[in-house]
Every structure is written in structure tokens, then in C-alpha cells.
CHARMM internal coordinates of N, CA and C (Angstrom, degrees):
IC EDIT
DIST 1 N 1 CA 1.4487
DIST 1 CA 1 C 1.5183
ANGL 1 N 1 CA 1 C 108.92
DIST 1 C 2 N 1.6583
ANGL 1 CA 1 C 2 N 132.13
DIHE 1 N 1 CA 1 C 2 N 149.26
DIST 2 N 2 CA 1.6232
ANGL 1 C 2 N 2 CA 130.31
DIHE 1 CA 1 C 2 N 2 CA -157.03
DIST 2 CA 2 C 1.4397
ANGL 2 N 2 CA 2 C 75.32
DIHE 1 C 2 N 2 CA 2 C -124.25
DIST 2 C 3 N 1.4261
ANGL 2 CA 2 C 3 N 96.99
DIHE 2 N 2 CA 2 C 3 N 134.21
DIST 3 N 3 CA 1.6717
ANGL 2 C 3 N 3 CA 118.01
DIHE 2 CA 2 C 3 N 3 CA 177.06
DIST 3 CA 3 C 1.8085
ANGL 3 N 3 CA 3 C 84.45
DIHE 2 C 3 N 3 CA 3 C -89.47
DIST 3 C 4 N 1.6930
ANGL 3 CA 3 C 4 N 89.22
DIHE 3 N 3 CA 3 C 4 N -175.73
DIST 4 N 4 CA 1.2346
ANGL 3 C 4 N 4 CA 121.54
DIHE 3 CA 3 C 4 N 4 CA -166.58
DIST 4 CA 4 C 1.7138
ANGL 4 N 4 CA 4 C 97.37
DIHE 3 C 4 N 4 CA 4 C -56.06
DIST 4 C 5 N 1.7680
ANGL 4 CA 4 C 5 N 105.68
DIHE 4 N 4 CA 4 C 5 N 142.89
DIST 5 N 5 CA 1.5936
ANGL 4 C 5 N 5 CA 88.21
DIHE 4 CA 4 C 5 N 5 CA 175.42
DIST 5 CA 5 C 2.0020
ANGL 5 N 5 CA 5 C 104.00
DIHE 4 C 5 N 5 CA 5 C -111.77
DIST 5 C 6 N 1.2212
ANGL 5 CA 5 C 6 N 120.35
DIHE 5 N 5 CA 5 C 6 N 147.98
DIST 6 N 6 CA 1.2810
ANGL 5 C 6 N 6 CA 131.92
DIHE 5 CA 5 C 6 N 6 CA 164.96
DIST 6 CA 6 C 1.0445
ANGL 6 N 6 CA 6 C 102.22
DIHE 5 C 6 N 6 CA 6 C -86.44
DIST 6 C 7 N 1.6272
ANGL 6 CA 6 C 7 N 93.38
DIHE 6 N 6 CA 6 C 7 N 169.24
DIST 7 N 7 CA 1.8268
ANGL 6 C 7 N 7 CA 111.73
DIHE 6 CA 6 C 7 N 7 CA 158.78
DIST 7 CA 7 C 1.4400
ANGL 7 N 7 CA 7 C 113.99
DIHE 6 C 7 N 7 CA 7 C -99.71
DIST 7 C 8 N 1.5889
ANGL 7 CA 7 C 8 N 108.49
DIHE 7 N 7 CA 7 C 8 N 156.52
DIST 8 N 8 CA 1.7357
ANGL 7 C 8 N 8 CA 100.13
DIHE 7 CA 7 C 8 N 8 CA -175.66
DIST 8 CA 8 C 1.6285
ANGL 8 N 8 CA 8 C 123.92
DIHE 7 C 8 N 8 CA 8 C -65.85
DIST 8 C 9 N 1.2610
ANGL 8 CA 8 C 9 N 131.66
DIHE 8 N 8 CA 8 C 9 N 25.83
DIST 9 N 9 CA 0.9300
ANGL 8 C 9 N 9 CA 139.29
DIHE 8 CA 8 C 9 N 9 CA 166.20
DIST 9 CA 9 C 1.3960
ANGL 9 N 9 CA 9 C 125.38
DIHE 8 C 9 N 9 CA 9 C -92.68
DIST 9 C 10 N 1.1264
ANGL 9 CA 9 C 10 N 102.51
DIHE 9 N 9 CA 9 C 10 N -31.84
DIST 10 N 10 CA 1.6637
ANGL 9 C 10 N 10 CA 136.19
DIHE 9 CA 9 C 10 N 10 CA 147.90
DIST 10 CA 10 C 1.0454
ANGL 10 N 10 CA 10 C 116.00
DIHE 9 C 10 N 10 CA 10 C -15.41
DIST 10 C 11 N 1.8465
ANGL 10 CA 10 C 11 N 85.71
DIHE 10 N 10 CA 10 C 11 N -87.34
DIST 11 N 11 CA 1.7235
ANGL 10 C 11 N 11 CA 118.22
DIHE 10 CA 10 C 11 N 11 CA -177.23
DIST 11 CA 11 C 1.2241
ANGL 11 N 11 CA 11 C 117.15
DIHE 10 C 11 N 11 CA 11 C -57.58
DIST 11 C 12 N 1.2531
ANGL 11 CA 11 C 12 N 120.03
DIHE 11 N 11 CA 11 C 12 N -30.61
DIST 12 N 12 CA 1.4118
ANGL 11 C 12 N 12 CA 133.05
DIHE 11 CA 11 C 12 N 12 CA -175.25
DIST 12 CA 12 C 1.8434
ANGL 12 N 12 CA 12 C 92.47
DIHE 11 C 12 N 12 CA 12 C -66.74
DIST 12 C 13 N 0.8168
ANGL 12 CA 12 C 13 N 107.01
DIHE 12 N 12 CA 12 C 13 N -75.13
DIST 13 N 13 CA 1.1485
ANGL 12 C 13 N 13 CA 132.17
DIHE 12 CA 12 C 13 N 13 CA -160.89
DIST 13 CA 13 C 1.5468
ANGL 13 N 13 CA 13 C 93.31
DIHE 12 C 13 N 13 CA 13 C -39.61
DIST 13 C 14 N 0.8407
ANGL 13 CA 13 C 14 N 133.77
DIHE 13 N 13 CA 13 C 14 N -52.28
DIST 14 N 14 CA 1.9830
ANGL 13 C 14 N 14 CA 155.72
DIHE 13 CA 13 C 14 N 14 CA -168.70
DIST 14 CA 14 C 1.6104
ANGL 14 N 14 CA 14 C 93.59
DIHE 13 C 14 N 14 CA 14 C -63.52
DIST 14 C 15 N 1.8462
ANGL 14 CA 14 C 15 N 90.39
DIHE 14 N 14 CA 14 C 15 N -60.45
DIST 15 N 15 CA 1.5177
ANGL 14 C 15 N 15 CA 74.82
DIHE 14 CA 14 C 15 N 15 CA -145.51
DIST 15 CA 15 C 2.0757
ANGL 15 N 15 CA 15 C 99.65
DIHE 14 C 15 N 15 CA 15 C -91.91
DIST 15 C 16 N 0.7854
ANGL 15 CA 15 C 16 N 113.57
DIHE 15 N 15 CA 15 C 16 N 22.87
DIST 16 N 16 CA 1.6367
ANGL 15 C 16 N 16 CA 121.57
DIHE 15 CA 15 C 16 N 16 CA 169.13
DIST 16 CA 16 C 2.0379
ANGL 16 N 16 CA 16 C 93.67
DIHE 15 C 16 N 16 CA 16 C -92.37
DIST 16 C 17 N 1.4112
ANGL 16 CA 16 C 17 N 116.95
DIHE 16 N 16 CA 16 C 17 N -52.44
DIST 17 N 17 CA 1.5202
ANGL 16 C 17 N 17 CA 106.35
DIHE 16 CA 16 C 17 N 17 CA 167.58
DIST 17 CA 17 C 1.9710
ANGL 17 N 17 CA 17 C 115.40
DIHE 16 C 17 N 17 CA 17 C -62.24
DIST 17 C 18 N 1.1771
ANGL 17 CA 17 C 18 N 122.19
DIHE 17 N 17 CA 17 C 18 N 3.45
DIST 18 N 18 CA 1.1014
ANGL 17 C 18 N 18 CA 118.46
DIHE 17 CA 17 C 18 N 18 CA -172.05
DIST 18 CA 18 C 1.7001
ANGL 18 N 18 CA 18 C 118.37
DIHE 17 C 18 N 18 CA 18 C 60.12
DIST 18 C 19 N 1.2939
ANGL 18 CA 18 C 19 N 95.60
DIHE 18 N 18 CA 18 C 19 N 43.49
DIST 19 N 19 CA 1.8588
ANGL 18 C 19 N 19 CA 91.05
DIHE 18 CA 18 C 19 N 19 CA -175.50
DIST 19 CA 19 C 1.5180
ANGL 19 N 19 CA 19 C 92.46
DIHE 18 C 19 N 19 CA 19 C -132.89
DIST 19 C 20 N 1.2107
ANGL 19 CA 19 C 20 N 123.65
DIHE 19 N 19 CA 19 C 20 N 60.01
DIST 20 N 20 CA 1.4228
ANGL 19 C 20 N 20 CA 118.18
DIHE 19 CA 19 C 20 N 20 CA 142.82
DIST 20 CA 20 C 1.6755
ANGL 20 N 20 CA 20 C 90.30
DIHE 19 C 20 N 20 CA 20 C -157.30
DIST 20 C 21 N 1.4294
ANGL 20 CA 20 C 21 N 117.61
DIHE 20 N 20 CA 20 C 21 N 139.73
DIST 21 N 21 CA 1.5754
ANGL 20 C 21 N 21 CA 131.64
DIHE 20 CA 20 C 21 N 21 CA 137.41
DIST 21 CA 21 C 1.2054
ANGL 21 N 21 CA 21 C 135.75
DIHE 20 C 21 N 21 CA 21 C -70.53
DIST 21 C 22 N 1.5313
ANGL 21 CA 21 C 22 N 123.66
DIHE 21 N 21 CA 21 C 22 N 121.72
DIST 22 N 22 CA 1.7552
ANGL 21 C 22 N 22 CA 103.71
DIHE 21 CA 21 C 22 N 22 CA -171.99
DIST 22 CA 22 C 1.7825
ANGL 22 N 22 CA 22 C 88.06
DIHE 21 C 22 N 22 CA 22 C -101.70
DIST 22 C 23 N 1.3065
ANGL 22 CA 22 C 23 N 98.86
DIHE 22 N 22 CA 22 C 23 N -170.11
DIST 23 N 23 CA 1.7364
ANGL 22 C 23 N 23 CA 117.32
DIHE 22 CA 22 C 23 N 23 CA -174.20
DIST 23 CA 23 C 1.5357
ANGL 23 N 23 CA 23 C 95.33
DIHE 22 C 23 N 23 CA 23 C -107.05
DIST 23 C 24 N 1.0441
ANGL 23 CA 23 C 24 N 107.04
DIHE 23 N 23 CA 23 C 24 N 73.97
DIST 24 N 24 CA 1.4954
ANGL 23 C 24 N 24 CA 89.02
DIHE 23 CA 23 C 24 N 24 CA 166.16
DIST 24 CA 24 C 2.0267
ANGL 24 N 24 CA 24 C 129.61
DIHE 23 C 24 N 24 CA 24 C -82.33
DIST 24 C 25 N 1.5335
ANGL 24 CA 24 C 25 N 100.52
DIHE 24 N 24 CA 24 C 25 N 21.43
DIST 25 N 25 CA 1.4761
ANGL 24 C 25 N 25 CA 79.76
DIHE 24 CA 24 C 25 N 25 CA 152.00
DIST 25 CA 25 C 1.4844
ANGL 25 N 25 CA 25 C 123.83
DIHE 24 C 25 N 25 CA 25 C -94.33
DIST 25 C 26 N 1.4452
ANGL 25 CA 25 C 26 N 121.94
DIHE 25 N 25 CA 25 C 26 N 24.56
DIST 26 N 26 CA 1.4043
ANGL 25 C 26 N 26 CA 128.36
DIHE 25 CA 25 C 26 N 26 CA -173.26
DIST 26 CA 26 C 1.7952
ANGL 26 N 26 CA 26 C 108.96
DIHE 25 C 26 N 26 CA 26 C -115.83
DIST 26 C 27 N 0.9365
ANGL 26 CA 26 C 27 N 118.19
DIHE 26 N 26 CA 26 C 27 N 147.63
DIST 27 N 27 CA 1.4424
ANGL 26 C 27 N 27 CA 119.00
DIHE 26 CA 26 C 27 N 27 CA -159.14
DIST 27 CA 27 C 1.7720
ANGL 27 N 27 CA 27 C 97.50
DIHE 26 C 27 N 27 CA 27 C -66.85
DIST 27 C 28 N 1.2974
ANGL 27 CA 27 C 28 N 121.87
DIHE 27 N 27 CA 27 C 28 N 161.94
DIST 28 N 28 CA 1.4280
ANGL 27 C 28 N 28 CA 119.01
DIHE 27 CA 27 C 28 N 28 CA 131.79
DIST 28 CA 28 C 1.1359
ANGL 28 N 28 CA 28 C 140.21
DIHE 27 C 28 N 28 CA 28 C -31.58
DIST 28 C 29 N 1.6065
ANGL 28 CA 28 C 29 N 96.30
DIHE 28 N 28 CA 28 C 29 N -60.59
DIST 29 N 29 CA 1.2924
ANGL 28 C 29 N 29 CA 109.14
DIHE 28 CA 28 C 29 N 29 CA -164.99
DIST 29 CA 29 C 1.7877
ANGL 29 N 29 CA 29 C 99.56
DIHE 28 C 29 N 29 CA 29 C -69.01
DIST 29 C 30 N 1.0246
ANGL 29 CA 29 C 30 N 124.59
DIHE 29 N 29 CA 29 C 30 N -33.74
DIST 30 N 30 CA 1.3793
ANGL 29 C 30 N 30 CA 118.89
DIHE 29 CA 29 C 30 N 30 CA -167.98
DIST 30 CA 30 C 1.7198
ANGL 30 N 30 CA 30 C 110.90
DIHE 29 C 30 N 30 CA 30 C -89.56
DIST 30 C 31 N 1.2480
ANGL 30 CA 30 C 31 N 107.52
DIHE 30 N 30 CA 30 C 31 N -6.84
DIST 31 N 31 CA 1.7894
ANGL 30 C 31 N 31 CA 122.35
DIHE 30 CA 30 C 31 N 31 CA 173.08
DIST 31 CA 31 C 1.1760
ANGL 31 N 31 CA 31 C 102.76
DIHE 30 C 31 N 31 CA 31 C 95.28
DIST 31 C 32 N 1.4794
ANGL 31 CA 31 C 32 N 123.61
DIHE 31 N 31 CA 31 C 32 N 118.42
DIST 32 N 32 CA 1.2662
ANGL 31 C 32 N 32 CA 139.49
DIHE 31 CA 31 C 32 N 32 CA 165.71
DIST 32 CA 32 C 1.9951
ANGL 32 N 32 CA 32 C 119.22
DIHE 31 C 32 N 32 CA 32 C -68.18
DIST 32 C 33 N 1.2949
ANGL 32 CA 32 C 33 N 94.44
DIHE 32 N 32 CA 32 C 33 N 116.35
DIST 33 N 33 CA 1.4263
ANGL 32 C 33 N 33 CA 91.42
DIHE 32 CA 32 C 33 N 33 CA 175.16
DIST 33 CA 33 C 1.6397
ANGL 33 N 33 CA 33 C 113.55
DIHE 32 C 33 N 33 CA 33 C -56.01
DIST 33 C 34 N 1.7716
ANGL 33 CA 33 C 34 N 117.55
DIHE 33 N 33 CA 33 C 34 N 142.88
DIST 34 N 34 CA 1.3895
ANGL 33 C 34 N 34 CA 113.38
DIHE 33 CA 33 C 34 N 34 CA -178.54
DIST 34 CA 34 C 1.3499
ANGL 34 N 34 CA 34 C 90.22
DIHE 33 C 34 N 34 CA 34 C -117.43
DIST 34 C 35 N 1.2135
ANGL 34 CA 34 C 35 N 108.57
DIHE 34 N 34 CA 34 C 35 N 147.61
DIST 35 N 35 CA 1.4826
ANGL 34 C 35 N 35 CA 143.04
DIHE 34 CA 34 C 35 N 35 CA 154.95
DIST 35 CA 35 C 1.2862
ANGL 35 N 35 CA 35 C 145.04
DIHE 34 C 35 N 35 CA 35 C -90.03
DIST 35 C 36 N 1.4963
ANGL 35 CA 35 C 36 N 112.77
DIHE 35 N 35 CA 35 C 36 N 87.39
DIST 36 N 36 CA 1.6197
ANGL 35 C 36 N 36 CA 86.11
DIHE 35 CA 35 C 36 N 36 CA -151.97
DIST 36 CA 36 C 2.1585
ANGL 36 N 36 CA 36 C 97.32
DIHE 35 C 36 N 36 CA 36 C -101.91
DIST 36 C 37 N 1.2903
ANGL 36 CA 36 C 37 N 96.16
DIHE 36 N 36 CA 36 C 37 N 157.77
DIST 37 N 37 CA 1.7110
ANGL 36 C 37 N 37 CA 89.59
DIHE 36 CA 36 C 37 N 37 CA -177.22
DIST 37 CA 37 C 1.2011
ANGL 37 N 37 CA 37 C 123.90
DIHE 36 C 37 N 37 CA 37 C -85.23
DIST 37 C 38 N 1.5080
ANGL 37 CA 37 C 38 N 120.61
DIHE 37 N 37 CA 37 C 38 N -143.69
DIST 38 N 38 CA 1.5735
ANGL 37 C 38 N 38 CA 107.40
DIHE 37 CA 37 C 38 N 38 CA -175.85
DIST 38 CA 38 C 0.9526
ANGL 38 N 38 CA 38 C 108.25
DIHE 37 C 38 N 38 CA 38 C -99.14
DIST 38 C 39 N 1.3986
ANGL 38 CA 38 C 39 N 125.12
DIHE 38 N 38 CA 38 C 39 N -27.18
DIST 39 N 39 CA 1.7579
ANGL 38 C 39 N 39 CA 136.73
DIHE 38 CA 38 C 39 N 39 CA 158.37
DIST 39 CA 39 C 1.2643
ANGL 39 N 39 CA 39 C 108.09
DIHE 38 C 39 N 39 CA 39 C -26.21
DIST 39 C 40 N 1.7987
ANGL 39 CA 39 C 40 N 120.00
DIHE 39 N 39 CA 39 C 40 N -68.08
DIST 40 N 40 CA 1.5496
ANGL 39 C 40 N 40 CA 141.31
DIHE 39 CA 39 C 40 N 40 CA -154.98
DIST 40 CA 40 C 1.5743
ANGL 40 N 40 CA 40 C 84.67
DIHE 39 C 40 N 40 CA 40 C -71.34
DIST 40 C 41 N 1.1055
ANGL 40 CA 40 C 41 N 120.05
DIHE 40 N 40 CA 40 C 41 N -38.19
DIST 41 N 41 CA 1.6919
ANGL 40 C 41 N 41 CA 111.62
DIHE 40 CA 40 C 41 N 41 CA -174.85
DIST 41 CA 41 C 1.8959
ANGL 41 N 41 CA 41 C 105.22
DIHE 40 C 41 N 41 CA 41 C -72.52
DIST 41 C 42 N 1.0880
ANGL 41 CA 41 C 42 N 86.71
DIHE 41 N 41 CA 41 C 42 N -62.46
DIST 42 N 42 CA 1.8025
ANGL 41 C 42 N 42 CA 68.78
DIHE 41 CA 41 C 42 N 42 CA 169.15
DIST 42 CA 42 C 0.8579
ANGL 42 N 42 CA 42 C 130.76
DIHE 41 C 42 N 42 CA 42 C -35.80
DIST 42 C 43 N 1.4923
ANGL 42 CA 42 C 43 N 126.43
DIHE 42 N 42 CA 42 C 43 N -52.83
DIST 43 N 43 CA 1.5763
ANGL 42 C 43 N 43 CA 135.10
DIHE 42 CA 42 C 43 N 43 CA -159.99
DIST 43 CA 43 C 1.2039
ANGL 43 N 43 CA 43 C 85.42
DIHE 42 C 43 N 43 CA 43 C -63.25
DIST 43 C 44 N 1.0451
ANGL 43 CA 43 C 44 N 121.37
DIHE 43 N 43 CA 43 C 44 N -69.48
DIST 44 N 44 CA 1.9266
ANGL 43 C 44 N 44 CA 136.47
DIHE 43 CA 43 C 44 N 44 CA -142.55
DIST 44 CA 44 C 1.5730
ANGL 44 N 44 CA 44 C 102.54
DIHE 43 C 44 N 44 CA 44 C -51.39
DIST 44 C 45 N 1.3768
ANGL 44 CA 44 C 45 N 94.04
DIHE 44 N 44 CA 44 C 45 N -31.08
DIST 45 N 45 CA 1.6008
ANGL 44 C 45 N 45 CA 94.73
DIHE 44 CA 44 C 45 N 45 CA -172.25
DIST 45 CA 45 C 1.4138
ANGL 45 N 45 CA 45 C 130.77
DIHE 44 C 45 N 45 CA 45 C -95.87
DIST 45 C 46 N 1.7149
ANGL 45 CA 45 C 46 N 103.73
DIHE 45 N 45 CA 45 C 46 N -4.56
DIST 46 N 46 CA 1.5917
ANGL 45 C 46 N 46 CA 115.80
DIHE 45 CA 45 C 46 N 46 CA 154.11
DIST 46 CA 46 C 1.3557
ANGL 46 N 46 CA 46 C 117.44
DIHE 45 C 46 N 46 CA 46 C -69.50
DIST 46 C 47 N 1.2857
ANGL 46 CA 46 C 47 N 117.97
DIHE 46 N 46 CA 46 C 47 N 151.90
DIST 47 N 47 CA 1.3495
ANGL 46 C 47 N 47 CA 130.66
DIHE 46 CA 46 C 47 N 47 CA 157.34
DIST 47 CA 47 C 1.2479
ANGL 47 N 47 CA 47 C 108.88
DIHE 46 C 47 N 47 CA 47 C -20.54
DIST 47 C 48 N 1.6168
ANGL 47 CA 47 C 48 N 125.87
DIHE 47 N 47 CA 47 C 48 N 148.99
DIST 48 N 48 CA 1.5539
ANGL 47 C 48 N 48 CA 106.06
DIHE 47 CA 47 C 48 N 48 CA 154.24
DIST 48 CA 48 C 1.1396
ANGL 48 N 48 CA 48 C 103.48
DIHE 47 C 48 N 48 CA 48 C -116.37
DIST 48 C 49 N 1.4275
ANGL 48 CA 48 C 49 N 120.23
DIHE 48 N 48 CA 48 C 49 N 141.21
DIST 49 N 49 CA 1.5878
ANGL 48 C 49 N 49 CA 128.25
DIHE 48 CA 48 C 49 N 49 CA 177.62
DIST 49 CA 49 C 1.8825
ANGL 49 N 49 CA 49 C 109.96
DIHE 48 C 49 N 49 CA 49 C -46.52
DIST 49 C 50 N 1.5237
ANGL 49 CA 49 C 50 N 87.17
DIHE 49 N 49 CA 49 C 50 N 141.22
DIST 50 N 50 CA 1.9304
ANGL 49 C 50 N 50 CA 99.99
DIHE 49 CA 49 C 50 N 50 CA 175.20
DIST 50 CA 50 C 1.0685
ANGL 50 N 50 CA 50 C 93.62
DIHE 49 C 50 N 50 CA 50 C -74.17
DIST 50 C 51 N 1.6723
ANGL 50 CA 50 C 51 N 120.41
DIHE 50 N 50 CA 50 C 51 N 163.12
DIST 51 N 51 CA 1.5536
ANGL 50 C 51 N 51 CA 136.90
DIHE 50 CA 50 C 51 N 51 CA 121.02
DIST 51 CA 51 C 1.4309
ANGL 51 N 51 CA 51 C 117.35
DIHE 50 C 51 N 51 CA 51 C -0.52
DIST 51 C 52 N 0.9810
ANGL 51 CA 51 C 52 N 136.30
DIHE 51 N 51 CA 51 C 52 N 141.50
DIST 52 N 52 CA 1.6093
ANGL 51 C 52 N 52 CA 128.95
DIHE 51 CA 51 C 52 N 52 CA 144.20
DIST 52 CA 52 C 1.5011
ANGL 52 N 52 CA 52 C 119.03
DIHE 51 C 52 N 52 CA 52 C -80.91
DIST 52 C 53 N 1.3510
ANGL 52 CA 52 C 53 N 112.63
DIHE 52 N 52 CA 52 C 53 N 136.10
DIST 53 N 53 CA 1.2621
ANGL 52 C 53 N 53 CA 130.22
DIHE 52 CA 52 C 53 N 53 CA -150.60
DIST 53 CA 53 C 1.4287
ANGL 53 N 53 CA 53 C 88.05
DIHE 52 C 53 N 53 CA 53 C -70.36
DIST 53 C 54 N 1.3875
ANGL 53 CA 53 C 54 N 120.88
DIHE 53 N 53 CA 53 C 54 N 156.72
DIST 54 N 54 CA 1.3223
ANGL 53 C 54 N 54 CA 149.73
DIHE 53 CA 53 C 54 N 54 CA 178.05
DIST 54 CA 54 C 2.0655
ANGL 54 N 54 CA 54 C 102.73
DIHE 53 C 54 N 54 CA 54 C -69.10
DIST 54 C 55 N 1.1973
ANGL 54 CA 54 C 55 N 136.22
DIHE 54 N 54 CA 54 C 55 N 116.55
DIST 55 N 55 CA 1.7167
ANGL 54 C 55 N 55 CA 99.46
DIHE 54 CA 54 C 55 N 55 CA 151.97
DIST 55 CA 55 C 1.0922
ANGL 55 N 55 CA 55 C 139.16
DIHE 54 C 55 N 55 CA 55 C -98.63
DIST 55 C 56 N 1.3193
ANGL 55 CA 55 C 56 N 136.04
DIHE 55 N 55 CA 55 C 56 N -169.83
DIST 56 N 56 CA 1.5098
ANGL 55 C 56 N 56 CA 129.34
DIHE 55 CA 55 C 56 N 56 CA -133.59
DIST 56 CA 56 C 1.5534
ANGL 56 N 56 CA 56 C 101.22
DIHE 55 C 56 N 56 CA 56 C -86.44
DIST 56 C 57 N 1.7907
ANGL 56 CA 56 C 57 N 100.80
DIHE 56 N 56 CA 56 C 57 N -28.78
DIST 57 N 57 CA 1.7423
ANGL 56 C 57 N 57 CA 106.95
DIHE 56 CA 56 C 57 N 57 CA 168.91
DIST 57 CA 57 C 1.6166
ANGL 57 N 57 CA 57 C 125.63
DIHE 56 C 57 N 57 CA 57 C -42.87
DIST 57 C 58 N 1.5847
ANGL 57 CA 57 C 58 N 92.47
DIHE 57 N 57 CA 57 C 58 N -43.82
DIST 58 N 58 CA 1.9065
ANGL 57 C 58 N 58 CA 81.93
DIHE 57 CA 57 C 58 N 58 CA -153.76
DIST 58 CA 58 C 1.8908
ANGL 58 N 58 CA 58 C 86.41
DIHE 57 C 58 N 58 CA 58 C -105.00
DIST 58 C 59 N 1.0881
ANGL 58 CA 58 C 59 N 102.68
DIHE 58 N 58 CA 58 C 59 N 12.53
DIST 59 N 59 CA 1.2962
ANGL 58 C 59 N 59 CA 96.97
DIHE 58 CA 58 C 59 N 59 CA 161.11
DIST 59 CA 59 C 1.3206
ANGL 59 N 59 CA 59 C 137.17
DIHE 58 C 59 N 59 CA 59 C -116.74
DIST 59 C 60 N 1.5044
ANGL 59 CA 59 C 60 N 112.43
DIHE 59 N 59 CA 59 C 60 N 11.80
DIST 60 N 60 CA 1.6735
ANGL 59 C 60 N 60 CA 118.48
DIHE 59 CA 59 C 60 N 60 CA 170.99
DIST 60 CA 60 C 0.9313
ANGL 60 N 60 CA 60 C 109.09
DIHE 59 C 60 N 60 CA 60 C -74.59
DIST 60 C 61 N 1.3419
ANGL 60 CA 60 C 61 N 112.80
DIHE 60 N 60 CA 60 C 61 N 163.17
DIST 61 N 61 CA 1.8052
ANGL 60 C 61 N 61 CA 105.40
DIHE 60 CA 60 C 61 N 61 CA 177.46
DIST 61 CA 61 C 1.1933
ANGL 61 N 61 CA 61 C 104.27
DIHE 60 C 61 N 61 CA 61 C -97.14
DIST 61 C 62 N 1.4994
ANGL 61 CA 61 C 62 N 123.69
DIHE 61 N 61 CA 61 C 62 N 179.74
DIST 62 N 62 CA 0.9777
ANGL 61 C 62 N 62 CA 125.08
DIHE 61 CA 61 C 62 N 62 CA -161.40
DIST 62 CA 62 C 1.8608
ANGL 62 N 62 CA 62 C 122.22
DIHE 61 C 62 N 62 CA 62 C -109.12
DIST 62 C 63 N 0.5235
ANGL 62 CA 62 C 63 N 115.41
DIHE 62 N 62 CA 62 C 63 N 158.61
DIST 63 N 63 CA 2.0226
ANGL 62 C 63 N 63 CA 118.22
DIHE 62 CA 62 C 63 N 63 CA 176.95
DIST 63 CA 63 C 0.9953
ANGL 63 N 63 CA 63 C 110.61
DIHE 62 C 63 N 63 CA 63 C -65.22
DIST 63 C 64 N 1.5950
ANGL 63 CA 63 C 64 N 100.83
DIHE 63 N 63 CA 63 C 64 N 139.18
DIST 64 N 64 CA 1.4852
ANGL 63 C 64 N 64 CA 98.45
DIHE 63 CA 63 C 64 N 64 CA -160.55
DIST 64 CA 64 C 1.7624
ANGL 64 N 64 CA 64 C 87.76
DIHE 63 C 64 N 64 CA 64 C -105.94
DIST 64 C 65 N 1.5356
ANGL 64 CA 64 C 65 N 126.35
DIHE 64 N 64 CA 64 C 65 N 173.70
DIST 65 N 65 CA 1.2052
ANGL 64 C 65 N 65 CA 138.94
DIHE 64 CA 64 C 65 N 65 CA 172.75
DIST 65 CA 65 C 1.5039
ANGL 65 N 65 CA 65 C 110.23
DIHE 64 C 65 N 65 CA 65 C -52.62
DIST 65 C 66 N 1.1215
ANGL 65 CA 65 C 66 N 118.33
DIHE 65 N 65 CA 65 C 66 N -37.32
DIST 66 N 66 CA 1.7590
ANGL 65 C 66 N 66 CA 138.10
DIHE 65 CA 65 C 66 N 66 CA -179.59
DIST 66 CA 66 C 0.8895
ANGL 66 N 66 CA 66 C 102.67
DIHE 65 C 66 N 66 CA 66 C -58.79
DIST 66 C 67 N 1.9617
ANGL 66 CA 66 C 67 N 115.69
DIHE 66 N 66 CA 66 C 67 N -65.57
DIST 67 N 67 CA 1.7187
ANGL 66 C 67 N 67 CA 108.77
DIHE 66 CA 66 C 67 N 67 CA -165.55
DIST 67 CA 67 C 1.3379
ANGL 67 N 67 CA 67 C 110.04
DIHE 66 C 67 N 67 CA 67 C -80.64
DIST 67 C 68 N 1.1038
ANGL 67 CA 67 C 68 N 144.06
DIHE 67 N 67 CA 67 C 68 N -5.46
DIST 68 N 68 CA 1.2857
ANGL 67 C 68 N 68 CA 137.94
DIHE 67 CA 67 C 68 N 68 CA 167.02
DIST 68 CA 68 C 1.3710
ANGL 68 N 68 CA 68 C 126.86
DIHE 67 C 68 N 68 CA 68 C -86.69
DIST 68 C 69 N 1.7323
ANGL 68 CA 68 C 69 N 109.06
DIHE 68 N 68 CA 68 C 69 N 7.85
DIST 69 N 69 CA 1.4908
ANGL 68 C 69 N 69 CA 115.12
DIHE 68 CA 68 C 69 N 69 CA 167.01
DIST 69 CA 69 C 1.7576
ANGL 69 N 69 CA 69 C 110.19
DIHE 68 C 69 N 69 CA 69 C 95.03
DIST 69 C 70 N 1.3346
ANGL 69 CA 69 C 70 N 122.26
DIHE 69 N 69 CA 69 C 70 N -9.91
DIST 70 N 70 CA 1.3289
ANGL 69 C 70 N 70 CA 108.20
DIHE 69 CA 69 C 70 N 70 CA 171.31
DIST 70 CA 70 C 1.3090
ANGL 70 N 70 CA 70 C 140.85
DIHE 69 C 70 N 70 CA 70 C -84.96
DIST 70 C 71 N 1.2650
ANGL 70 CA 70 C 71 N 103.77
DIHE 70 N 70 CA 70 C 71 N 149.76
DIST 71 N 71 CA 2.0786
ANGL 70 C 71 N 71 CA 93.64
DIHE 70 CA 70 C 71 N 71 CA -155.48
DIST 71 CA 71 C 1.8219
ANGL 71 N 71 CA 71 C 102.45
DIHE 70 C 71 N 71 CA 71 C -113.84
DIST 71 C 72 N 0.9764
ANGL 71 CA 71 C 72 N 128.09
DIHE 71 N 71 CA 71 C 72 N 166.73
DIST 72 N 72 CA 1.4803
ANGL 71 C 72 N 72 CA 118.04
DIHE 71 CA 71 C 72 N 72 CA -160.23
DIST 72 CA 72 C 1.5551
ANGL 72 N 72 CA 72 C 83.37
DIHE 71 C 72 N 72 CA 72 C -131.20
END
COOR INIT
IC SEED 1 N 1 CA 1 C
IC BUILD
């Protein structure tokens, strides 16, 4: 039976924490079964933190040559 599938950002992510096992007696080329542990199951199953919100500073736009009165 094929458990849940991720994307490799995922995996990356897992397996740089060391929380997935692959099968390596099975080729590459033919796709290595992954393993992920009880750790990788935890993680996976918390929330994952948002972005940090933008603030209102570096996100106004900016003045244009017009509205500030200069004439060419």
C-alpha cells in the first residue's frame, strides 16, 4: 500500500533532519521506498509556520516625480 506522497521539499526538509529512511536495497532508478519515522510524523503533522508579514513601510509605494511637483 503507497502512503501519503510529498513534494521534494518536504523530503529535503525530513531527510536533512534525519527523519525519513529510504530502502536502499532498491535501485534509484526504479524509486526507492521512503520511510519516514515517528519524529518526521510529528513534524509533518504540526502546523507549519507562515511567512512574516510584510510592514506597511517597505511596502508603500513610492512617489512618483509628478506628485512631488517636479517638472522636466
Amino acid at each position: 500500500m503507497a502512503g501519503p506522497r510529498h513534494d521534494i521539499a518536504t523530503y529535503r526538509a525530513l531527510a536533512k533532519r534525519k527523519l525519513v529512511r529510504s530502502d536502499t536495497g532498491t535501485s534509484l532508478f526504479q524509486g526507492q521506498k521512503i520511510t519516514v519515522t515517528e519524529a518526521g510524523q510529528r513534524a509533518l503533522a504540526e502546523p507549519r509556520p507562515r511567512a512574516a508579514l510584510s510592514t506597511a513601510a517597505s511596502t508603500a509605494p513610492k512617489a512618483t516625480a509628478a506628485a512631488q511637483g517636479v517638472r522636466r
